[in-house]
C-alpha positions as CSV (number, residue, x, y, z in Angstrom):
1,X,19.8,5.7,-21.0
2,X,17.6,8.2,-18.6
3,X,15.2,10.4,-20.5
4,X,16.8,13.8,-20.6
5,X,13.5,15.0,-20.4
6,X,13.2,14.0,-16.7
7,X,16.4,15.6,-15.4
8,X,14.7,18.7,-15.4
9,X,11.4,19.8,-14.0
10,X,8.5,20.1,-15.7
11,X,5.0,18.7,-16.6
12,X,3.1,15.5,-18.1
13,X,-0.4,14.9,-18.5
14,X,-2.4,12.4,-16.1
15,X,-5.7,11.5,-17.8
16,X,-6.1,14.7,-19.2
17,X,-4.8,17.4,-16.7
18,X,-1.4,18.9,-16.0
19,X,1.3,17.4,-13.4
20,X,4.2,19.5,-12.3
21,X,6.9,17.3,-11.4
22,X,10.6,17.8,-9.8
23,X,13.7,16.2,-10.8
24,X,14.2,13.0,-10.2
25,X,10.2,12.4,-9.4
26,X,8.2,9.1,-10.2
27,X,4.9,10.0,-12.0
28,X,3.6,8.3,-8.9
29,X,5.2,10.7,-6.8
30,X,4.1,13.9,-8.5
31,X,0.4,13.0,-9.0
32,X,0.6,12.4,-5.1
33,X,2.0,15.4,-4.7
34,X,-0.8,17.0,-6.9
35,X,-3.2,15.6,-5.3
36,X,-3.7,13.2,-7.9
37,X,-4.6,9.4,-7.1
38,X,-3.4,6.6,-8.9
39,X,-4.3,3.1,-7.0
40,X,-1.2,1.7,-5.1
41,X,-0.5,-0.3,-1.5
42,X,3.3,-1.3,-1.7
43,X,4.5,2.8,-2.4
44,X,5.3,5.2,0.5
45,X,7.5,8.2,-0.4
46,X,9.7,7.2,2.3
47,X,11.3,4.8,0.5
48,X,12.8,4.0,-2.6
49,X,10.1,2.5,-5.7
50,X,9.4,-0.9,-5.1
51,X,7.0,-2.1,-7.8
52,X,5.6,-5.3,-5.8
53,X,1.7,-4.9,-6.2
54,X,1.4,-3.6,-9.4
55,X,-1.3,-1.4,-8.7
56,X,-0.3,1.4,-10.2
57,X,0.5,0.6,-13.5
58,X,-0.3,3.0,-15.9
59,X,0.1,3.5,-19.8
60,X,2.4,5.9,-20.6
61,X,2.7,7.2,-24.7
62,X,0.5,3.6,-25.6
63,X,2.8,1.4,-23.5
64,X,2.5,0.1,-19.6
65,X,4.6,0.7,-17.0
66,X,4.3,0.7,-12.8
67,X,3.6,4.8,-12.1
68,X,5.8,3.6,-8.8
69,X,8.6,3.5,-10.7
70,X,9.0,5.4,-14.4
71,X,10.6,9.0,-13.9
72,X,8.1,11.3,-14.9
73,X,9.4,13.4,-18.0
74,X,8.1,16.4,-19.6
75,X,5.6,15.9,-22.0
76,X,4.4,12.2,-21.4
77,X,1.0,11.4,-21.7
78,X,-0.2,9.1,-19.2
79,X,-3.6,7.1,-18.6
80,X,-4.6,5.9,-15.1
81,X,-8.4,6.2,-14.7
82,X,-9.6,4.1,-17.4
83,X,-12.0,0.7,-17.3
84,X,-9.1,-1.1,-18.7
85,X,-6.7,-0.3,-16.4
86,X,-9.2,-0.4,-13.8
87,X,-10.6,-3.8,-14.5
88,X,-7.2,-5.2,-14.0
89,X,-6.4,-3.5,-10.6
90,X,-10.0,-4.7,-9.3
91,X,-8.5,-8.4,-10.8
92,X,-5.3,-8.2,-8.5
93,X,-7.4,-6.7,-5.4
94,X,-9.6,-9.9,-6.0
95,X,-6.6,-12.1,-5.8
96,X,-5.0,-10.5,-2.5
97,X,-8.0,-11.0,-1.0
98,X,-8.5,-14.9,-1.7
99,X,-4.4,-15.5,-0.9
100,X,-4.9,-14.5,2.4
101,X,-7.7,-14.4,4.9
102,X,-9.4,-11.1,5.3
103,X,-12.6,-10.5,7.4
104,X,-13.1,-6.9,6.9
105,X,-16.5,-6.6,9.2
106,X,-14.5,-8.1,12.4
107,X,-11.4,-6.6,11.2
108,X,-9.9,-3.8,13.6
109,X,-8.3,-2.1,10.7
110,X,-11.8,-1.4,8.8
111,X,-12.1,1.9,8.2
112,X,-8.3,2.4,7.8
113,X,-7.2,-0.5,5.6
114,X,-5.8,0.4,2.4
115,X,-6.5,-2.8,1.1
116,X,-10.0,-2.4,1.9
117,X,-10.5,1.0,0.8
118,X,-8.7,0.4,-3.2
119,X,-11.5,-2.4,-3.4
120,X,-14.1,0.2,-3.0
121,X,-11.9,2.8,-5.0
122,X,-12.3,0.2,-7.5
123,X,-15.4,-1.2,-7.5
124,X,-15.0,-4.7,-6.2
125,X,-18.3,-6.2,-4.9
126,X,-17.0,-9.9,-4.5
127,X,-14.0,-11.9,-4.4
128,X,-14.4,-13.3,-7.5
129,X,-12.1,-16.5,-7.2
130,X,-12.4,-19.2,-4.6
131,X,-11.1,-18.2,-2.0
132,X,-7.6,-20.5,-0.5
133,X,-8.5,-20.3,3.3
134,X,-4.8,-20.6,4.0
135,X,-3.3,-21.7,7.4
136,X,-1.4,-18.6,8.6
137,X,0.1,-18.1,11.8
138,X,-1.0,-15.1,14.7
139,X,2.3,-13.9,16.7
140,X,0.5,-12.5,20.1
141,X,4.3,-13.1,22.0
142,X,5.2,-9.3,22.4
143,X,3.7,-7.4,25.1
144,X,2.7,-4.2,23.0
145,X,1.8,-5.9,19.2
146,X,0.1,-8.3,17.6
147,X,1.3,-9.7,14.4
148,X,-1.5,-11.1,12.2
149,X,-0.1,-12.8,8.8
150,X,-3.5,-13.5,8.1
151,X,-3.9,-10.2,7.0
152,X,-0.6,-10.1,5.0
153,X,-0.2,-8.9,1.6
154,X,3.5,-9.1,1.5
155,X,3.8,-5.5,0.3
156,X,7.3,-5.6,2.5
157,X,6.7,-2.0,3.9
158,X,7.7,-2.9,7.1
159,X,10.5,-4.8,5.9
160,X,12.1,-1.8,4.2
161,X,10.7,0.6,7.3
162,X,12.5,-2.1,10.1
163,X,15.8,-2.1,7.7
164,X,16.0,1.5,6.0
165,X,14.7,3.6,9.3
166,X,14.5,1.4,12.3
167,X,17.7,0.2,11.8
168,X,16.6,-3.8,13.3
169,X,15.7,-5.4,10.3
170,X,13.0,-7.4,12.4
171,X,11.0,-8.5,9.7
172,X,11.8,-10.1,6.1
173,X,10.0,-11.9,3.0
174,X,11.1,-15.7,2.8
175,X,9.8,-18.1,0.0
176,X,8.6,-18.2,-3.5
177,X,4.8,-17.7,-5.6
178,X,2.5,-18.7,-3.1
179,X,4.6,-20.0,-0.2
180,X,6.1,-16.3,0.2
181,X,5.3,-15.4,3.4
182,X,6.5,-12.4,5.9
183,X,9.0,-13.8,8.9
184,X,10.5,-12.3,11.9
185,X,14.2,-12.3,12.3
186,X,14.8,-13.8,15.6
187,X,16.4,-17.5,16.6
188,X,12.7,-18.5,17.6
189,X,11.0,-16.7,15.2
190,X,8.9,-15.3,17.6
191,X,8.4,-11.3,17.4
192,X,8.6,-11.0,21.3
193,X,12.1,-12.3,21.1
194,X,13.1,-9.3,19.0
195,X,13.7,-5.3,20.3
196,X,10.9,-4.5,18.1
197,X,9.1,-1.4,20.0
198,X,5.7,0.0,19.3
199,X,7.9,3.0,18.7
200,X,9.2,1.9,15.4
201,X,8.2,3.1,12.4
202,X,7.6,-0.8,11.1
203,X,4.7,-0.7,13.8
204,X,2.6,1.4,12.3
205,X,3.0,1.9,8.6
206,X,1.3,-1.7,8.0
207,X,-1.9,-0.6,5.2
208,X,-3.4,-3.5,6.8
209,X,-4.1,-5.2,9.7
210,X,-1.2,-7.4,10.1
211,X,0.8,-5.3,12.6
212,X,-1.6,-3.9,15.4
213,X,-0.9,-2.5,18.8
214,X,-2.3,-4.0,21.3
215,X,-4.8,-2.9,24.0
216,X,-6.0,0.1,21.6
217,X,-8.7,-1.9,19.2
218,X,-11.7,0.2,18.3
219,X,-10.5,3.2,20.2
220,X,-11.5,5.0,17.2
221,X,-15.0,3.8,15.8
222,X,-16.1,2.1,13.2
223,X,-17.6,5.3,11.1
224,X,-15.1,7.7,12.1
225,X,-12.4,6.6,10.8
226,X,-10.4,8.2,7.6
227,X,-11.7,5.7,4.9
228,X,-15.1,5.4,6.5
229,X,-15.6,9.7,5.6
230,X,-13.8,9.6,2.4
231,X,-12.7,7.6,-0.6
232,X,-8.7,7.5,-1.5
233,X,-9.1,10.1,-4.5
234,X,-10.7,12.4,-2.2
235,X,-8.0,12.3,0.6
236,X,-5.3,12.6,-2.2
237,X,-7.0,16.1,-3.0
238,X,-7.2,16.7,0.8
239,X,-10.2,15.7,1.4
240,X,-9.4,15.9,4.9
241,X,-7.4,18.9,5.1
242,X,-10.4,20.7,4.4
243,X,-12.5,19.3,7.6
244,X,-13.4,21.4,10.7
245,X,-12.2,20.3,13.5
């Protein structure tokens, strides 16, 4: 049964300080709204919850729950920034980065990698775990984008943009645990046998650097870029809003 609290709007507490919410809101969408961060990589307010990384769990009245998804309700006290909660994100950051293979100093995404940017957010130094090294493939077939499932961390964003906006459906998940991998939906698999355009919204709302356009690497430097100036809670209060230009 929904929470009658939530079909109205209202406010809940975030680690101390008021939200303001609107029906039908996600805490995860109202803290972004308030310029609160909570950690996250698979969320975009374009599309429906999807609750794939995890990163944004929160506790919520003493119990757990993904901030991507739980309707925020007046009155809720919630807990995001705490070492607990914290300590496990920086635990699931660790084992993204040892699934796949990610070399953030050669990496043309550095700078603007949310990926990269959480793990400072969050204070990873290392990896942690050993890392798996695994044999992934590099699509260079189409003439305007590379695809990179080295880089991959299956948050299906492009998936959902390709289907819900695009309206190609170029790209979907295939696989189980640790064989899941991303694939392109043509008869060669091959995404230069596709009408993918750098045009679609799948091409560029990739947090890491699995989908890149080609012929434009490094056009913005390394030290300029949005991540490089500020951290991920800064930019959620507008951090960059506030910039001369």
């Amino acid at each position: 049964m929904t929470d009658p609290r939530a079909q109205a709007g209202g406010s809940f507490v975030l680690d101390g300080q008021d939200v303001p919410f609107q029906p039908g809101d996600t805490l995860l969408r109202a803290a972004t709204r308030a310029g609160r961060y909570i950690p996250h990589l698979c969320w975009s307010p374009e599309f429906p919850p999807h609750g794939s990384c995890r990163l944004c769990v929160v506790r919520i009245d003493g119990r757990t729950g993904a901030a991507c998804t739980v309707a925020a309700a007046d009155g809720l006290e919630v807990q995001s920034d705490t070492a607990e909660l914290n300590g496990y994100r920086k635990t699931m950051l660790q084992m993204l980065f040892v699934e796949g293979n990610h070399f953030c100093p050669s990496c043309e995404k550095s700078g603007h990698c949310l990926l990269q940017a959480t793990a400072y957010e969050m204070g990873m130094e290392g990896p942690h775990f050993e890392e798996f090294y695994p044999s992934r493939a590099v699509d260079a077939s189409h003439p305007a984008v590379l695809l990179d499932t080295n880089r991959c961390i299956l948050c299906g964003l492009c998936v959902r943009a390709s289907r819900d906006i695009d309206g190609k459906k170029v790209f979907a998940l295939a696989g189980h645990g640790l064989k899941t991998r991303l694939i392109v939906d043509s008869e060669s698999g091959r995404l230069g046998d596709t009408d993918f355009t750098l045009s679609d919204r799948a091409a560029s709302i990739c947090p890491v650097g699995a989908i890149l356009p080609k012929r434009q690497g490094f056009e913005v430097p390394i030290g300029d870029r949005p991540y490089d100036k500020h951290s991920l809670a800064q930019i959620a209060a507008g951090a960059e809003s506030e910039e001369v230009p």
